[in-house]
FIMAR-701493 format. One line per 8 residues: number of its first residue (from 0); for each residue x, z, y of N, C-alpha, C, O. Coordinates in Angstrom, 2 decimals. Each point is the difference from the previous one (the first is absolute). Layout:
NUM = X Z Y X Z Y X Z Y X Z Y; ... .
end
This chain:
0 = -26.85 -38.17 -0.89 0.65 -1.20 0.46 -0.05 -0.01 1.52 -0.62 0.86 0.63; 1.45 -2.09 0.10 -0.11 0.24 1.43 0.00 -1.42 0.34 0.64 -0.93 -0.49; -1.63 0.98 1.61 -0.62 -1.35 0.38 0.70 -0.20 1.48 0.01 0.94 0.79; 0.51 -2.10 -0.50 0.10 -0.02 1.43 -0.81 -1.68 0.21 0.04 -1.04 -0.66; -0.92 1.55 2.20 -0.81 -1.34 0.26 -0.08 -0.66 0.39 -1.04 0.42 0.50; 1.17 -1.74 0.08 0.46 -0.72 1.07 0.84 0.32 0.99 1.10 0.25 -0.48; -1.12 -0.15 1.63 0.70 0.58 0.84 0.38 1.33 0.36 0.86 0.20 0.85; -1.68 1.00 -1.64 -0.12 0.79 -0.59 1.40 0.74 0.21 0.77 -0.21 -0.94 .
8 = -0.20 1.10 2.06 1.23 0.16 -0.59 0.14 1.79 -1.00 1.16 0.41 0.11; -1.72 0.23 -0.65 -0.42 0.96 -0.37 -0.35 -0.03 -1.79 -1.08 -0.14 -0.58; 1.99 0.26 0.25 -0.69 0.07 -1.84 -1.56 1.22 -0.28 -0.15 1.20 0.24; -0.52 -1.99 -0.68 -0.99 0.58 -0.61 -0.16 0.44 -1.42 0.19 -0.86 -0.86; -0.53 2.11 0.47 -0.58 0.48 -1.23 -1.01 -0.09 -0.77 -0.98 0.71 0.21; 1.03 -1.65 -1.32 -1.03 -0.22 -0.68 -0.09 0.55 -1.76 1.02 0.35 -0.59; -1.90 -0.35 0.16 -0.19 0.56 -1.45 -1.61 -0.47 -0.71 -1.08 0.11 0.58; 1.23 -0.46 -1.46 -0.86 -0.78 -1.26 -0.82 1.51 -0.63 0.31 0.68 -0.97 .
16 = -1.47 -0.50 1.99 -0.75 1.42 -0.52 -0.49 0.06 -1.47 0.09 0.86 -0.88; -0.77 -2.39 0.96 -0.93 -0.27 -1.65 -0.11 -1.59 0.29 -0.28 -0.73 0.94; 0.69 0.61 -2.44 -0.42 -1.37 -0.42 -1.55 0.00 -0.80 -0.52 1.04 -0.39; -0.21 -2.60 0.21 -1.33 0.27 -0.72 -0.51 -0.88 -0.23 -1.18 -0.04 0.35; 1.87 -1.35 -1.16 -0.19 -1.53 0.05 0.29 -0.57 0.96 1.21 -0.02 0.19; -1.94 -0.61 0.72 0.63 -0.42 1.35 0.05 0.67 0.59 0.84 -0.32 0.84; -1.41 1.59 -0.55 -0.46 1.00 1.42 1.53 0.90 -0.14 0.24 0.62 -1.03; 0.57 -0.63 2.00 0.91 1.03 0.31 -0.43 0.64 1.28 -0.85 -0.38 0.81 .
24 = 1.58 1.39 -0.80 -0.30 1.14 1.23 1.30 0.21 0.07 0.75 0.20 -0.95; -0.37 -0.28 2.58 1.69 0.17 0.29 -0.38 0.84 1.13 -0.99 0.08 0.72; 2.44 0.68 -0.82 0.06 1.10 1.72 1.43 -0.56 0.72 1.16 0.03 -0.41; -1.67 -0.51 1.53 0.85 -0.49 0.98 0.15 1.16 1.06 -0.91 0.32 0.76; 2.01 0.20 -0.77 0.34 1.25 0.98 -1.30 0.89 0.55 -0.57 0.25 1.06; 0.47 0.11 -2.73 -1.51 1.37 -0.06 -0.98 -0.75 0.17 -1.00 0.70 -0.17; 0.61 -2.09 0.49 -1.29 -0.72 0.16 -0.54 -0.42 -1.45 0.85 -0.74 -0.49; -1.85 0.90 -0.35 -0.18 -0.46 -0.99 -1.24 -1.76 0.20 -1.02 -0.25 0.63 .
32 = 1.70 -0.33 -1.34 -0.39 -1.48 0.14 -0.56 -0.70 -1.21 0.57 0.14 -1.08; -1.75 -0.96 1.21 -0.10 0.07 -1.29 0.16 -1.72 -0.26 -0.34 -0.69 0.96; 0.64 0.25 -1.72 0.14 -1.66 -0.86 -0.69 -0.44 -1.15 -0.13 0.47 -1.13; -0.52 -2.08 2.01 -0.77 -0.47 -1.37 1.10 -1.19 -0.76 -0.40 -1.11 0.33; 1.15 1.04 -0.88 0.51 -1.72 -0.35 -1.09 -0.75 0.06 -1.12 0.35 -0.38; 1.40 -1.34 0.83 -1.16 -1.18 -0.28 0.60 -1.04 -0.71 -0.77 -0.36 -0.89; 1.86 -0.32 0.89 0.33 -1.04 -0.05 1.38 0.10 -0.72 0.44 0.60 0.98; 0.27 -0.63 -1.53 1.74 -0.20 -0.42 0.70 -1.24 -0.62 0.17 0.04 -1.22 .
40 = 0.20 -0.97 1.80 0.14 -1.06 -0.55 1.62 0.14 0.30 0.25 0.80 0.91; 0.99 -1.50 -1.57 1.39 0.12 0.33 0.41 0.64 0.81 -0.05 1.19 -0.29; 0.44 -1.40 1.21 0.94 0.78 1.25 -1.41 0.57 1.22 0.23 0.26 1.19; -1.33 -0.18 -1.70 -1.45 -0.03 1.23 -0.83 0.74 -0.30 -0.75 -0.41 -0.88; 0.55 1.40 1.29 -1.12 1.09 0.21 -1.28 0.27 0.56 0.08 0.73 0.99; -1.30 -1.11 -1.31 -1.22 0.11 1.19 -0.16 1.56 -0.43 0.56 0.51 -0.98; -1.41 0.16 1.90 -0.44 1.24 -0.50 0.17 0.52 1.62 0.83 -0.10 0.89; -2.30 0.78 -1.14 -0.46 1.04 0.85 0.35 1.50 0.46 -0.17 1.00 -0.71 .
48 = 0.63 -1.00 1.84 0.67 1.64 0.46 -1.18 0.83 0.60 -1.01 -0.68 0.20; 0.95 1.70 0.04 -1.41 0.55 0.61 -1.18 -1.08 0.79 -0.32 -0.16 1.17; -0.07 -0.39 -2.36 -1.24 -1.10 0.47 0.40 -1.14 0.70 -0.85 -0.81 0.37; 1.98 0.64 -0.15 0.49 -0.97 0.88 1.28 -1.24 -1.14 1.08 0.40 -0.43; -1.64 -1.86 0.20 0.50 -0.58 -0.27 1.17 -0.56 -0.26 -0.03 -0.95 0.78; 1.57 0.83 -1.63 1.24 -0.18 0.82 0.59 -1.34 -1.32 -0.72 -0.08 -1.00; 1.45 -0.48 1.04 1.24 -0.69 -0.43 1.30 0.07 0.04 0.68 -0.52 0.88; -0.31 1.04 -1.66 1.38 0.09 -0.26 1.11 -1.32 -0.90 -0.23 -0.51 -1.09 .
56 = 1.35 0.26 1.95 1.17 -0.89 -0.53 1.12 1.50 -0.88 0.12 1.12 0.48; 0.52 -1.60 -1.79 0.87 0.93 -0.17 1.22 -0.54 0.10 -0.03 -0.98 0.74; 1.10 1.21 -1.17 1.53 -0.20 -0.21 0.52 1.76 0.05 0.22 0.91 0.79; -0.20 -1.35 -2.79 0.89 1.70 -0.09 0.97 -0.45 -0.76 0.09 -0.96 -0.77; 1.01 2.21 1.25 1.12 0.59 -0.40 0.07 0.87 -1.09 -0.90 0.20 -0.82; 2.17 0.37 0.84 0.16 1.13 -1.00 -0.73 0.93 0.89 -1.17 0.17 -0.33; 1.52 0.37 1.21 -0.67 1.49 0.53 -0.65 -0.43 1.22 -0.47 0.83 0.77; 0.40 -2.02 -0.55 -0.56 -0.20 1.29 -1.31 -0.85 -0.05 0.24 -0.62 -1.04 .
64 = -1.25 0.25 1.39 -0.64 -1.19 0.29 -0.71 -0.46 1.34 -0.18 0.84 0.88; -0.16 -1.93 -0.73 -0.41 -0.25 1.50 -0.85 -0.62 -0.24 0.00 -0.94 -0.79; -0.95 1.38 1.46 -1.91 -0.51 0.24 0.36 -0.49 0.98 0.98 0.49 0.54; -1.65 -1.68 0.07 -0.72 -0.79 1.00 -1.70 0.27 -0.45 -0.56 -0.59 -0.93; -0.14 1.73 1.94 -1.33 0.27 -0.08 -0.40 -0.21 1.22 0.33 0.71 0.95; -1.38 -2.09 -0.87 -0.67 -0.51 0.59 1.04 0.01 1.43 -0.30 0.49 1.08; 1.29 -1.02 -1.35 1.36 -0.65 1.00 0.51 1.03 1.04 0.35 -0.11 1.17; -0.47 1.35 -2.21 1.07 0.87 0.54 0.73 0.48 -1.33 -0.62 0.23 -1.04 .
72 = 2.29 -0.08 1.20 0.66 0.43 -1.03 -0.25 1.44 -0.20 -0.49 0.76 0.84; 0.89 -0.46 -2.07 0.35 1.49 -0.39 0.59 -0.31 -1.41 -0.15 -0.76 -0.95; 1.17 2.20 1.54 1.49 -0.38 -1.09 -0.48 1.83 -0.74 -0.28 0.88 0.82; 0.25 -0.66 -1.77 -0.14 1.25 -1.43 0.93 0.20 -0.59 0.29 -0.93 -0.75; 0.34 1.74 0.74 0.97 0.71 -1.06 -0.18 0.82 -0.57 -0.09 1.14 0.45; -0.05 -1.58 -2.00 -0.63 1.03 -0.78 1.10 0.74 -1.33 1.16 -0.33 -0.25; -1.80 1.13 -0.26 0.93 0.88 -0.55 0.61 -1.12 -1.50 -0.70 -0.62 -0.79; 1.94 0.70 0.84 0.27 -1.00 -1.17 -0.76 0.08 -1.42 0.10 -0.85 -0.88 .
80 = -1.01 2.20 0.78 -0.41 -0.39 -1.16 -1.18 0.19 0.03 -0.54 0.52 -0.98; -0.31 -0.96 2.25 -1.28 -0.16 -0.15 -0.99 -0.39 -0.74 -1.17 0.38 0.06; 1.70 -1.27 -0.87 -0.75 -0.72 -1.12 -0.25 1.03 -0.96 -1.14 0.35 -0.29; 1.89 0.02 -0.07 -0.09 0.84 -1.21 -0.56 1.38 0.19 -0.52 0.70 -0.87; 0.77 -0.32 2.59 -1.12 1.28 0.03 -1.25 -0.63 0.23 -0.28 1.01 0.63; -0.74 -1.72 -0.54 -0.46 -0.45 0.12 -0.75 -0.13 -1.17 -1.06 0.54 -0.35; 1.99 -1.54 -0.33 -0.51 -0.48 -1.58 -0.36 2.21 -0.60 -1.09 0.38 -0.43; 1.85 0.20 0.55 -0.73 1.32 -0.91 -0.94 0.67 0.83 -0.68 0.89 -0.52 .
88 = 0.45 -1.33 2.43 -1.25 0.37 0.32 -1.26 0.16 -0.69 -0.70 1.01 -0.14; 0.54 -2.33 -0.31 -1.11 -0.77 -0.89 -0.18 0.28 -1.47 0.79 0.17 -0.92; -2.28 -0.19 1.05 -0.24 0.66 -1.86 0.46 -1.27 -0.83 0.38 -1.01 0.59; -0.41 1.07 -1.73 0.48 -0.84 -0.94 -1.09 -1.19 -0.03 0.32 -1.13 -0.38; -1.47 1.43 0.76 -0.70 -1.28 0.25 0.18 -0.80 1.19 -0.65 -1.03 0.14; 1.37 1.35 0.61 -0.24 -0.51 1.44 1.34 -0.31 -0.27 0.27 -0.56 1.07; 0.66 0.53 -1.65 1.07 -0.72 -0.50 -0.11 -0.69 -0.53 1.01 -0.71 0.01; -2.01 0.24 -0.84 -0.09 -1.05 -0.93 0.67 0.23 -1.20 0.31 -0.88 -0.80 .
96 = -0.14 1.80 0.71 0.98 0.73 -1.82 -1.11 0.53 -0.54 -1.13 0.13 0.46; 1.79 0.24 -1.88 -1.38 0.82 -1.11 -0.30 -1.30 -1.42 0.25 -1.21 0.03; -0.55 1.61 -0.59 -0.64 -0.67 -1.27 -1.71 -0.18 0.03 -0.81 0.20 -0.91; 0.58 -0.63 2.28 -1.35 -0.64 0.00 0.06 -1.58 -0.64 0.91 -0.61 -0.57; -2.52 0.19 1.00 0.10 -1.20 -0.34 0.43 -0.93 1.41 0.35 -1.18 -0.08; -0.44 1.84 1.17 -0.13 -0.78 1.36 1.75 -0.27 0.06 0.86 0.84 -0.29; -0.57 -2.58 0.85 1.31 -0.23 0.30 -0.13 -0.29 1.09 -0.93 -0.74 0.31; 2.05 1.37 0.89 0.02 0.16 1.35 1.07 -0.09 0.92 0.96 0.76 0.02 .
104 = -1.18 -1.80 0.81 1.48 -0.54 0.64 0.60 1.27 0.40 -0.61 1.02 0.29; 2.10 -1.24 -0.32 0.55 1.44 0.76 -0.02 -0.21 1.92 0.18 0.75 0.96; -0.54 -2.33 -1.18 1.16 -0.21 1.53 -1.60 -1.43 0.69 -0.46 -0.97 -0.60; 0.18 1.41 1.70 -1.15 -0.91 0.87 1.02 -2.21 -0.12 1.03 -0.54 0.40; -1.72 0.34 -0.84 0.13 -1.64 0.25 -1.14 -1.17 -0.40 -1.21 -0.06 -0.21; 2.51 -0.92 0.24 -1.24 -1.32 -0.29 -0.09 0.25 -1.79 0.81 0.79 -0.50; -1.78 -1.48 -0.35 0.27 -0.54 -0.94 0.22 -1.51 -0.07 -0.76 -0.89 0.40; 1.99 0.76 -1.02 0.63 -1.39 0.06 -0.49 -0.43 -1.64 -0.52 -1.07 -0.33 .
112 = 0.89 2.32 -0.62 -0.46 -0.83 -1.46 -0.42 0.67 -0.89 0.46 1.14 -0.06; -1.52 -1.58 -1.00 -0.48 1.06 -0.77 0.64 -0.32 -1.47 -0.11 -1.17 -0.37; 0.63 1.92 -0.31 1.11 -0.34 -1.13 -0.91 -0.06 -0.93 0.30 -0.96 -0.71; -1.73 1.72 0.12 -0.33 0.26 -0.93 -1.72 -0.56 0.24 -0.29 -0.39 1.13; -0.63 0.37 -2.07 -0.86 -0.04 0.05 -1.31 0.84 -0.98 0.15 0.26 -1.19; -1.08 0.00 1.78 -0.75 1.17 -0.98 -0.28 -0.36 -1.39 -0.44 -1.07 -0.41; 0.79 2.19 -0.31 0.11 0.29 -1.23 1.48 -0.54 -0.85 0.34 -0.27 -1.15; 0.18 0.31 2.38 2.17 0.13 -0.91 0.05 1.03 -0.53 -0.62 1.01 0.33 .
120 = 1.42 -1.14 -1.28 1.06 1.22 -0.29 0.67 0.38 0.87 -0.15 -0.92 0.80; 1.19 2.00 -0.06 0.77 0.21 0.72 1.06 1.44 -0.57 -0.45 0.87 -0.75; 1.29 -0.86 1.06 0.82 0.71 -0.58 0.45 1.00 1.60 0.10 -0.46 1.13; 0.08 1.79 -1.53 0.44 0.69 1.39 1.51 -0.77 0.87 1.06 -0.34 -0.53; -1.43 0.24 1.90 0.88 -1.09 0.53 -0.07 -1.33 -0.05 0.87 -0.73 0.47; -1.83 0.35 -1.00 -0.27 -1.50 0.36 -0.49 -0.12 1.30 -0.82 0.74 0.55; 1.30 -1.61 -0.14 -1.03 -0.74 1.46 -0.72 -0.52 -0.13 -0.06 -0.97 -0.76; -1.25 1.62 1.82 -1.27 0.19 -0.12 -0.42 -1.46 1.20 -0.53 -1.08 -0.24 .
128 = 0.93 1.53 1.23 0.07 -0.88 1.09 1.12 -0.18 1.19 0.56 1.08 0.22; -0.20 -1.87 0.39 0.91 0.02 1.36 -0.33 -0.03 1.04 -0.75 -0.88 0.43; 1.35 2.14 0.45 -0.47 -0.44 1.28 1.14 -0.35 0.86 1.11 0.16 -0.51; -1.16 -0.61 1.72 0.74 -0.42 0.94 -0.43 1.56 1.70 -0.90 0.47 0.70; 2.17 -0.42 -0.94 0.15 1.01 0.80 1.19 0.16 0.98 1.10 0.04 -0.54; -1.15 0.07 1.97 1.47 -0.78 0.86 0.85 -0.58 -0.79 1.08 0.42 -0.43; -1.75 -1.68 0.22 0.98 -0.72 -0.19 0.49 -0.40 -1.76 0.37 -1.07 -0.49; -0.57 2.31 -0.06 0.25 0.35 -1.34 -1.13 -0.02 -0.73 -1.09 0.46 0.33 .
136 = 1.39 -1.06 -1.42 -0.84 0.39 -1.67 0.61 1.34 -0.63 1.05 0.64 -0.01; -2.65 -0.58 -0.63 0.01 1.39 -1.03 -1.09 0.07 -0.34 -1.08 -0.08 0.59; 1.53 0.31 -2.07 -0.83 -0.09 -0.96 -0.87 1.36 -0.54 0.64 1.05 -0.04; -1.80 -1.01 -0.30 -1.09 0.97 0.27 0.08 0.22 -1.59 -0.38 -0.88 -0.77; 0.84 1.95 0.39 0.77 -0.28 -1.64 -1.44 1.20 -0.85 -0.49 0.94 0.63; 0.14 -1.26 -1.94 -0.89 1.11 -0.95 1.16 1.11 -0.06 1.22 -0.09 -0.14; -2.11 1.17 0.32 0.64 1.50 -0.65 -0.14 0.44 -0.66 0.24 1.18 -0.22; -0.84 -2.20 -0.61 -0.22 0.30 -1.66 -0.49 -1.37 -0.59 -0.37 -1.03 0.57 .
144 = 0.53 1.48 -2.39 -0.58 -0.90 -0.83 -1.68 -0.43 0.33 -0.76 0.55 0.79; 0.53 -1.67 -1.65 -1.55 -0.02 0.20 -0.28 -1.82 0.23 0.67 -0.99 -0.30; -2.05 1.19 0.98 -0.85 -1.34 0.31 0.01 0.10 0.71 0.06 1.14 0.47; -0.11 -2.60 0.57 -0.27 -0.47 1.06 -1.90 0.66 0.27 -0.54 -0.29 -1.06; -0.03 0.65 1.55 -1.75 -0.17 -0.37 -0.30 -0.67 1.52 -0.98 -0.74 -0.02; 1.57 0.85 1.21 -0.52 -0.32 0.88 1.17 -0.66 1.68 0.53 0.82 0.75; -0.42 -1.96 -0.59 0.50 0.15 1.57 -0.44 -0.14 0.98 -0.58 -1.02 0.38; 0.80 2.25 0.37 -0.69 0.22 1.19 0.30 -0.54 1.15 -0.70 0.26 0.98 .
152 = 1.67 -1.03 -0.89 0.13 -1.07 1.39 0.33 -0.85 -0.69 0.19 0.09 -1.21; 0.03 -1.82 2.40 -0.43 -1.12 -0.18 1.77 0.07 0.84 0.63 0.92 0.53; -0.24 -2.71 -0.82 1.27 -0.25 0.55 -0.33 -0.36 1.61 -0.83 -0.75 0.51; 1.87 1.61 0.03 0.07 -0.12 1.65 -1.00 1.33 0.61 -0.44 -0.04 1.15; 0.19 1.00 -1.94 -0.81 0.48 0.46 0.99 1.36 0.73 1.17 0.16 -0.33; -1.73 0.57 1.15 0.79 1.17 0.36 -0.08 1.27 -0.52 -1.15 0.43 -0.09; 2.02 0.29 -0.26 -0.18 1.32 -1.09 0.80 0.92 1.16 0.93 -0.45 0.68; -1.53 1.99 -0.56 0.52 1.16 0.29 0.73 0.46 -1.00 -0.24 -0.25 -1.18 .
160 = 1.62 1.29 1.78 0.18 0.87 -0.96 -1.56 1.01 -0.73 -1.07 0.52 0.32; 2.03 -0.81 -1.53 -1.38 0.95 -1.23 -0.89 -0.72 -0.40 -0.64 0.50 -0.92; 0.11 -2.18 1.46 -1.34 -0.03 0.18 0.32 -0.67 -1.85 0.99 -0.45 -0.59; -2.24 0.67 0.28 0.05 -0.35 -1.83 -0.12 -1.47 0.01 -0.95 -0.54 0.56; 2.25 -0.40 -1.40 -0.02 -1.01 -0.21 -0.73 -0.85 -1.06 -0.56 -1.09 -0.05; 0.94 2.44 -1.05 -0.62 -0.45 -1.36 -0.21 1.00 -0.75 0.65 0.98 0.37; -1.54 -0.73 -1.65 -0.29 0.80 -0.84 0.12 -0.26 -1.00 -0.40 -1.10 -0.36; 1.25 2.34 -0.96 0.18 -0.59 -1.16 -1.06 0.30 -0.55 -0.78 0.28 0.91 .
168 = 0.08 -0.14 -2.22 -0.79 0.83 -0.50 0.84 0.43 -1.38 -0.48 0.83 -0.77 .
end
């Protein structure tokens, strides 16, 4: 992808070395950098760059998006199908797919509602819980048959991608 930075008039080269729950490692024109997420709430990012604290505003596009980090812009253009190289970077657990018992948001937000309560029935594709995410709902759906046995967050609480919402048994 290519980053240009504030006043910045020079596009920069960047690349997603390894993902690893929150911890990514990126190379910014041969520099390798490493990232903690801290924080992901709607359009707002806290998280740590080489030891040093930052905040990020988003507003994305189709191929474009624009950070306001800590009140300087930077505009990214990334490859249109980043998502999806991305999504097969990652093992099947760190996707949140598989026929475990663990159910796992695909996407970082609020929880706005919990549909079910422990020890339901649930049928594959039911909604599990909702979160609120820029702006939007989406629903945190079972990937399989089974029981409710456990939910692991509370309403309003904040969830990472992957992080386990609920468990069937």
């Amino acid at each position: 992808m290519e980053i240009r930075i504030g006043g910045v008039k020079e596009l920069q080269n960047a690349d997603v070395v390894q993902t690893a729950g929150r911890d990514i490692i990126v190379k910014i024109d041969g520099n390798s950098h490493h990232v903690t997420l801290l924080k992901i709430t709607g359009n707002e990012i806290e998280f740590i760059l080489d030891s040093k604290y930052h905040r990020a505003i988003i507003q994305s596009g189709t191929h474009e998006t624009k950070l306001l980090i800590d009140d300087h812009p930077i505009t990214l253009k990334s490859h249109p199908n980043l998502q999806e190289i991305l999504k097969r970077s990652l093992s099947t657990e760190e996707r949140g797919e598989g026929g475990d018992k663990d159910i796992k948001s695909q996407i970082p937000g609020r929880v706005v509602n919990i549909m079910v309560e422990p020890g339901s029935p649930v049928k594959k594709g039911d909604p599990i819980i909702v979160l609120e995410s820029m702006k939007m709902q989406v629903a945190v759906k079972s990937h399989r048959d089974g029981n409710v046995k456990q939910i692991k967050v509370n309403k309003g609480a904040t969830v990472a991608r992957y992080d386990i919402v609920a468990i069937l048994d």
